[in-house]
C-alpha positions in Angstrom: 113.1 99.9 84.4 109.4 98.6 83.9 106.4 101.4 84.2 105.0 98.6 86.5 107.7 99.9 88.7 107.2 103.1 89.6 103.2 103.5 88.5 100.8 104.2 90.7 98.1 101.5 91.7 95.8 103.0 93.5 92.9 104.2 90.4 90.5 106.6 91.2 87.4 106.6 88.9 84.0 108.3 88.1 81.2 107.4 86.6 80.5 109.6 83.3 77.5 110.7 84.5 78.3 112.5 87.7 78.8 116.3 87.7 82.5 118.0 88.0 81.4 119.3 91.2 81.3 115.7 92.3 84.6 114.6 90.4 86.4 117.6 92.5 85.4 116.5 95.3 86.6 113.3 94.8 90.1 115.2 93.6 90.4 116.3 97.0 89.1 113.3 98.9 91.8 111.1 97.0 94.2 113.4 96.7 95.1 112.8 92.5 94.6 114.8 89.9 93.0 112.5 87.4 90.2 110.2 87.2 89.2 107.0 85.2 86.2 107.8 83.9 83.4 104.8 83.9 79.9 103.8 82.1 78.6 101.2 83.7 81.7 99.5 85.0 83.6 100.3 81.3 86.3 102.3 80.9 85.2 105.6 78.7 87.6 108.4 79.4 90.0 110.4 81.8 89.3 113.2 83.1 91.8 115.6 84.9 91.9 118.7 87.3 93.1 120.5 83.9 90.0 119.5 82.2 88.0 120.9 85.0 89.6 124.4 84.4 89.8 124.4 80.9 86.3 123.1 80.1 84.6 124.3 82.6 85.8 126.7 85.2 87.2 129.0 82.0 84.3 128.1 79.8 81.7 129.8 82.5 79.8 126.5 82.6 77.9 125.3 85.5 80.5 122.7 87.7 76.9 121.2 89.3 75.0 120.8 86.0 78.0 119.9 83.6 78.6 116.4 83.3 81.8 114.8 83.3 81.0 112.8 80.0 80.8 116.4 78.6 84.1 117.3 79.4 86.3 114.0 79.7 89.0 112.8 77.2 87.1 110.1 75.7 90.6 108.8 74.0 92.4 106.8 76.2 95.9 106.7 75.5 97.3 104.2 77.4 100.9 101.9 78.1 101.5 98.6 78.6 102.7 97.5 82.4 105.8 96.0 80.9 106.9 98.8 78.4 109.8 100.3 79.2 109.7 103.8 81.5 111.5 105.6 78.7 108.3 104.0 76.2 106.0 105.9 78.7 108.2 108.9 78.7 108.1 109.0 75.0 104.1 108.5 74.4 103.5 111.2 77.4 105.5 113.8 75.4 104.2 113.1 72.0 100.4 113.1 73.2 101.2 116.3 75.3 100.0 114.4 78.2 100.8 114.1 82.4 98.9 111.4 83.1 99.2 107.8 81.6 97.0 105.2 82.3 98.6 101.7 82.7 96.9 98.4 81.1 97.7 94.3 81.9 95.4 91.8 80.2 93.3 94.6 78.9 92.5 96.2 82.1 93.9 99.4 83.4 96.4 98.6 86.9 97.7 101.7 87.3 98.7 105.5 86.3 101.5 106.4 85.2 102.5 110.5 85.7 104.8 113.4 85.2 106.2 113.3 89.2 106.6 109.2 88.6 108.8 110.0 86.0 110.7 113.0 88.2 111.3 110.9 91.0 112.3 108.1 88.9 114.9 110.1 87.2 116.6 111.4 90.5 116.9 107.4 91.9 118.4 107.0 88.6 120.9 110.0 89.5 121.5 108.4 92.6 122.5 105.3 91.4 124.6 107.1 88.4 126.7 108.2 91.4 127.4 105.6 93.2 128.5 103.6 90.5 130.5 106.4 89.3 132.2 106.8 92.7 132.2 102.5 92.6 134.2 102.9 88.9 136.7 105.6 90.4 137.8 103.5 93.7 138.0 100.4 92.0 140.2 102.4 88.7 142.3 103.6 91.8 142.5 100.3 93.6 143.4 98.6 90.3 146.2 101.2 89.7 147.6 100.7 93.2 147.6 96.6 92.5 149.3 97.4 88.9 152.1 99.3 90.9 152.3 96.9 93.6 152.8 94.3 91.1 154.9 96.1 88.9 157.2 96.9 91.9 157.5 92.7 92.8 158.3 92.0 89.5 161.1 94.8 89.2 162.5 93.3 92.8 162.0 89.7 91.3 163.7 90.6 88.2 167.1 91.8 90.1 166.5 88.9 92.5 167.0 86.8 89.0 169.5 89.0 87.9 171.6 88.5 91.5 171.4 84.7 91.0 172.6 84.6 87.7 175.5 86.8 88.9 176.0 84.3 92.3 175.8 81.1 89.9 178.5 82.5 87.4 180.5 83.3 90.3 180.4 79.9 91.6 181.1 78.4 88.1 184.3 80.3 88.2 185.4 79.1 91.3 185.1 75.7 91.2 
């Protein structure tokens, strides 16, 4: 399976010079709990509801003066639309990170996150089971046909071995 798959389109940025006040409001407006952060149309950073309470809430700073370039991840780490889910997996882990950002042709299409990957994992589940439960009829259907046939050729073998018999009779006779 493709990240492009199960990622999220809808991005939700913020421009780098707005205050964390604002970005939480836009949190709760949109519903996420990450942001693109943006200069001037250019992608600078991310900037997540853990930031918020790390870097600022905890850090007794000012949520209406602080300024989101102040406490954004200015690193992007990012995956390719096309990479493979478990590719995504593995950078998220490795970076310590919930939230992926998803690039095509240099531009970010998407996010990529923790409950992607939980809900992709139980689909996966889902269809482990069925074709589990797919392998198990069809491994008993085939064993019936193997019987079924095995019985025909047992009746078709003394069938033989009758007509042998009738034909040596018959030689005798005439």
């Amino acid at each position: 399976m493709l990240v492009e798959e199960v990622m999220s389109r809808d991005i939700v940025s913020i421009d780098c010079n707005k205050t964390v006040l604002e970005a939480c409001k836009v949190y709760s407006k949109n519903k996420v709990g990450s942001l693109v952060v943006t200069d001037k149309k250019i992608i600078v950073g991310i900037v997540t509801e853990r930031d918020t309470i790390e870097r600022v809430i905890l850090q007794n700073k000012n949520p209406k003066k602080t300024k989101i370039k102040d406490i954004m991840s200015p690193n992007i780490i990012t995956v390719h639309a096309l990479a493979p889910l478990e590719r995504a997996a593995q950078i998220m882990k490795e970076s310590n990170i919930k939230k992926l950002p998803v690039i095509l042709n240099n531009e970010i299409v998407g996010i990529v996150t923790e409950t992607d990957l939980s809900r992709t994992i139980d689909a996966f589940s889902g269809a482990i089971e069925e074709l589990i439960d797919f392998y198990t009829d069809s491994k008993n259907n085939i064993e019936r046909i193997m019987d079924d046939w095995g019985n025909l050729l047992i009746k078709l073998k003394g069938c033989k071995k009758f007509a042998h018999e009738e034909i040596d009779l018959l030689k005798k006779e005439v």
